[in-house]
N, C-alpha and C positions, 0 to 999 in steps of 0.2 A: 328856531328858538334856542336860546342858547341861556345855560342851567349851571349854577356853582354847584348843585350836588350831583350829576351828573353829567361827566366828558366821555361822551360817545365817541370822541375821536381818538381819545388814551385809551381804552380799552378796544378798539380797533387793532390799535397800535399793538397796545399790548397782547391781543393771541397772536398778532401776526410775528412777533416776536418769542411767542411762545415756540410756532411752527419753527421757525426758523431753527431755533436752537435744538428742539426736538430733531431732526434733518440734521441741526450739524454734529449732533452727539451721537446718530445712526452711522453715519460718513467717518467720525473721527472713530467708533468703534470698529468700521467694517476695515478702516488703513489699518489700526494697529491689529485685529485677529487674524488679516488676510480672506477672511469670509464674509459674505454678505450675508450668508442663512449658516447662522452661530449656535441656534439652539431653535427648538418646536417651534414656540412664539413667535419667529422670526417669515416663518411658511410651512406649516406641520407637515404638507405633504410631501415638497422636496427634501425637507430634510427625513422625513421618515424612508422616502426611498435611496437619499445619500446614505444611510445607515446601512440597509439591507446592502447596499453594492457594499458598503465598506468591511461587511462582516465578510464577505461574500471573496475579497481581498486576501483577508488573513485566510481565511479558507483554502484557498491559491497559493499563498505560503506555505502549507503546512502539504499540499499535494505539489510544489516543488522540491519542499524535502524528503517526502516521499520519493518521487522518482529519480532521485538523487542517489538514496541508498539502492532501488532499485537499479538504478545504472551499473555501480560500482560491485552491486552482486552478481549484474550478469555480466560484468568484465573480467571478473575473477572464475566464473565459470568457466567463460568464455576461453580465455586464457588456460585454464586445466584441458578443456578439451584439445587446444588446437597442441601444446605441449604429448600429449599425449601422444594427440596427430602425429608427432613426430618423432616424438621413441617407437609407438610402433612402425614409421616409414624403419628406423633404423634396425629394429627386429626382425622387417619383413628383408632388409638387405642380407641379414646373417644368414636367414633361411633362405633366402638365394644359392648365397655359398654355397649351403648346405648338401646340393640338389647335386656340385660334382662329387665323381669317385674319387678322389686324391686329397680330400682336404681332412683337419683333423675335425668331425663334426663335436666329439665331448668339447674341445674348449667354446665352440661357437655354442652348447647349449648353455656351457654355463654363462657367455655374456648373455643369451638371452634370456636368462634366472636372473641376472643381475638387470635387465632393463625391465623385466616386468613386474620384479622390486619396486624400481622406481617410479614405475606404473599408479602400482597403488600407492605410494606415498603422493603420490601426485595429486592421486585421486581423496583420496584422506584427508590430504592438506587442503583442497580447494572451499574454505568455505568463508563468508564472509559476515561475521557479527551472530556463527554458531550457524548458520544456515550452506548448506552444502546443497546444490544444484544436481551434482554426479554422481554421487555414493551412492543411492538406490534410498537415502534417506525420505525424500519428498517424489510427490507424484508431481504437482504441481506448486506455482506461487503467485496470489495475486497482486500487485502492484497497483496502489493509487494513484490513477491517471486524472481523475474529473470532479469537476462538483456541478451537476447538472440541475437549473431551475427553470421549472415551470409553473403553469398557473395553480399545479397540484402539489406543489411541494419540491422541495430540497432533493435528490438522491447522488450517492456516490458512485461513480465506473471504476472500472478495474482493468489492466490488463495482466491479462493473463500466459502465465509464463512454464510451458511444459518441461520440467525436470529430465533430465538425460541419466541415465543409469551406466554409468563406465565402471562398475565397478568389477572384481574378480571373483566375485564370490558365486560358486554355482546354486541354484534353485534344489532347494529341496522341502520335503514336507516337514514340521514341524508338529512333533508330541511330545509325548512323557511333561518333562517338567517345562517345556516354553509352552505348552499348548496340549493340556488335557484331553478333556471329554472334545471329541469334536462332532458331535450329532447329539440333537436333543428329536425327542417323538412331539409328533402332533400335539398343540396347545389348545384348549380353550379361552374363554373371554376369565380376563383376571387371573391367570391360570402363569406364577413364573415359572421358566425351565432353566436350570444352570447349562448352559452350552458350551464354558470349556474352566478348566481349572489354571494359571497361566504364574510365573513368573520373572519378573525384569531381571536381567543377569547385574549383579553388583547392589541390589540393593531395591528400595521403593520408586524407581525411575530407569528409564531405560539408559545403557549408553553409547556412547557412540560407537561405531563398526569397527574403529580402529583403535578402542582404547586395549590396554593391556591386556585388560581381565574380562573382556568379553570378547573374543575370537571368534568369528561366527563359525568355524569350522569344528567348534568344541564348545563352544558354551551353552549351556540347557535351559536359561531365561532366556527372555526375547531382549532385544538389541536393537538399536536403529536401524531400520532399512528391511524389519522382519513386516511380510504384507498377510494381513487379516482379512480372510472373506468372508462377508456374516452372509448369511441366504435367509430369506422370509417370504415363505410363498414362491412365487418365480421374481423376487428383485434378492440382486445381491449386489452387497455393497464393498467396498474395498479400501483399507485403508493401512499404508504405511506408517510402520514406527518412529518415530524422531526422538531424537539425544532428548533427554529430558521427558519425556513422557512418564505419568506415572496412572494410576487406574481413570482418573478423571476423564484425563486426555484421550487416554483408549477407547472409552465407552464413546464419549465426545464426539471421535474421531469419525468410529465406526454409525454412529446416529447420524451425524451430517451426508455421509455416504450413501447409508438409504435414502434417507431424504430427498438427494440431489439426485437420486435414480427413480425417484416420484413416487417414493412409500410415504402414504400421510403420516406425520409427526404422532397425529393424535390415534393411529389403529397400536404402536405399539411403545413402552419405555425399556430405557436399555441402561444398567448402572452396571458398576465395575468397583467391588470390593474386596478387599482381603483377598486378591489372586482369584476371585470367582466372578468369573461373568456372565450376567444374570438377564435375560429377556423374556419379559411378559406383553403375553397380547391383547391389548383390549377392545378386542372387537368381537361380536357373536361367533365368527367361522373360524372352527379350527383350522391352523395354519404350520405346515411344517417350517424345522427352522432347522439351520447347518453351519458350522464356523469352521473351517479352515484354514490352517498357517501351513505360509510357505518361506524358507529363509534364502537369500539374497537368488536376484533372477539376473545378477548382471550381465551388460551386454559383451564385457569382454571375462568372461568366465571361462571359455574357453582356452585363454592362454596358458591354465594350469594344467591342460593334456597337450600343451607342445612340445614335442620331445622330439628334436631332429637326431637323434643318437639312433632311432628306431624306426619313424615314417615322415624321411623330409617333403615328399609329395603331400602326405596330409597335413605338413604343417603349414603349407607352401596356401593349399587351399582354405585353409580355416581361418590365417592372418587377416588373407583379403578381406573377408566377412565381417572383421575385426576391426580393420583401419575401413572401412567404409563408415562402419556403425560412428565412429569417431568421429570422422569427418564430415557426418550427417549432423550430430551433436554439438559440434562449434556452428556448422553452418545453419544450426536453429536457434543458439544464444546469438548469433550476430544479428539475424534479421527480428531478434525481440530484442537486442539491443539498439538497434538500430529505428524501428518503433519510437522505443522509450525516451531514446536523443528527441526525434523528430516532436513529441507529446511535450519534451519537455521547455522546447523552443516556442511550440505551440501556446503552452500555460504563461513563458513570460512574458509573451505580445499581448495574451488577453487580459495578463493583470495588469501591463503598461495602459492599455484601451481604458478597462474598468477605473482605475485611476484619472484618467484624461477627463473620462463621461462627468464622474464624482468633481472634479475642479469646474468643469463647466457649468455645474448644478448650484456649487456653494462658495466656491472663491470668488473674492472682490475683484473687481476689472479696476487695476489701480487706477489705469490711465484716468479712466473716467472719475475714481472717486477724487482723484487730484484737481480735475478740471472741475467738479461739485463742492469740493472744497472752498475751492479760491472762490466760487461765486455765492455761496452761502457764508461766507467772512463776508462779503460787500454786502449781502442782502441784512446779514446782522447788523452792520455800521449804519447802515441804512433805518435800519427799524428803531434803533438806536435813536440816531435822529428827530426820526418822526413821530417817537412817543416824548420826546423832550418838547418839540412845539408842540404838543397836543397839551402835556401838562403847560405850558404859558400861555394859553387858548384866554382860561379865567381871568389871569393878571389884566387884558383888556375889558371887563366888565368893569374895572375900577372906575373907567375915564368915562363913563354914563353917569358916575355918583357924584366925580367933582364940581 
């Protein structure tokens, strides 16, 4: 039957024309954005997990810049040690000398006054962005290696980077004014005890070992590299001073210490005000508590009793001790430097990968959208067409009336 108010064949035409251009305005956006899945509407769920990688990306960015600084700090350690390595090889030659009868041993001590000068300047100098590997400043340093996901969530790895102490400063205990009270009596529940009275040398923060006005061999505040042992019950915690430290940090310091030595957070708090440091324990059982300072334990400390002018056999034996500890020291920044290369080569294959997965998920495959292109142009021309004869369908009812 065939109807001037309705042409089923033009509107045929026309969705099929509608389709068409729908389809080619998908194809003409998927050429120009290079994506096929542009946004949610597109495929919520690919793109919702193109997302997740893509954050997951910058993420990978930010722990390559991380192990970057971490590289470059333990190559400047790295470097102070094996330097070292080698002023003391040339010390331990002096004291060779030392060991005939005929030689003049005062000038040989004073070259080795003058090399183990350079020692600590060596040692002083090596740090990189304030952080110092060998001064006896830090125990440890952890380094941003991972971003590790699972079905449970997001977490961060670390590696972990053992601080080497070369410094010359000998071990000793610390009172009076870097380190007060050092014994507090049995506590109860809610019960604070003040366990030491303490002051930073220079000022509201500690400073570094080598600045001017804090000398550890004289100075009566604490200073970088001075070590804190708090005792609670039988765990005791340990924590070196770093340049910049001020009460915060200390307390900080010393709470992360217990902690990581498996004292719960919540039996005890620990603050750090006006030079008084204060720990209360909140748990029913009274608990003894102990603080102890000690200043500098460096590993070549000893160099400051070498005196071949007196006993070159005992200087002869104590160097060895000396450039061993050294040589132990570069050869544990090299193979945590070495590590850190390996991690870091590691993180940029996996963000090249995570990149590759993410294109294969949401970029356009030109080729194909090229070849979709060209045939959905002809399938338009086409529909084109065939809604033009659908609408002149009518003009043939005329020729029934004439």
């Amino acid at each position: 039957m065939s109807s001037i108010l309705t042409n089923n064949s033009a509107m045929v035409a026309l969705q099929t024309m509608k389709g068409i251009n729908a389809s080619l305005n998908k194809t003409q956006a998927d050429i120009s954005t290079g994506k096929t899945i542009a946004s949610a509407k597109d495929n919520a769920a690919v793109w919702a997990i193109s997302k997740v990688m893509e954050s997951d990306v910058e993420g990978f960015k930010g722990i390559s810049d991380s192990l970057s600084v971490g590289n470059a700090t333990l190559t400047v350690a790295r470097n102070a040690s094996e330097s070292v390595t080698k002023l003391l090889t040339e010390m331990k030659g002096k004291i060779v000398s030392a060991q005939a009868e005929n030689v003049d041993r005062s000038k040989l001590q004073t070259d080795i006054v003058a090399l183990r000068g350079q020692i600590e300047s060596v040692v002083g100098a090596a740090q990189f962005n304030g952080l110092n590997l060998v001064n006896g400043s830090q125990t440890s340093v952890n380094v941003l290696s991972s971003l590790d996901r699972s079905a449970t969530g997001v977490s961060a790895s670390n590696i972990t980077v053992q601080a080497q102490n070369l410094s010359t400063t000998a071990g000793r205990a610390l009172s009076g004014g870097a380190l007060g009270t050092l014994s507090g009596a049995s506590v109860a529940n809610g019960t604070p005890v003040t366990l030491g009275t303490f002051t930073f040398q220079g000022g509201a923060a500690a400073l570094a070992a080598n600045a001017p006005t804090a000398n550890p061999a004289t100075a009566t505040g604490l200073v970088a590299g001075d070590a804190i042992e708090l005792t609670v019950g039988s765990t005791t915690g340990r924590y070196v001073v770093q340049e910049g430290d001020t009460n915060v940090e200390l307390a900080a310091g010393l709470g992360a210490a217990l902690t990581q030595r498996g004292l719960s957070g919540n039996d005890f708090s620990l603050a750090a005000s006006a030079g008084v440091l204060t720990l209360t324990n909140n748990t029913n059982n009274p608990t003894a508590v102990s603080v102890a300072g000690s200043r500098g334990d460096g590993g070549l400390a000893g160099l400051n009793a070498i005196d071949v002018t007196d006993d070159p056999q005992a200087a002869l034996a104590s160097i060895e001790g000396m450039l061993q500890t050294s040589i132990d020291a570069a050869a544990n920044f090299g193979s945590a430097q070495k590590r850190i290369e390996i991690q870091s080569e590691f993180v940029g294959k996996l963000t090249d990968s995570l990149r590759t997965g993410i294109g294969a998920m949401v970029d356009t495959d030109m080729e194909e959208a090229s070849a979709r292109l060209q045939a959905l142009q002809v399938q338009q021309q086409l529909a084109t067409q065939a809604l033009s004869i659908a609408n002149q369908q009518p003009q043939g009812l005329l020729s029934l009336f004439r």
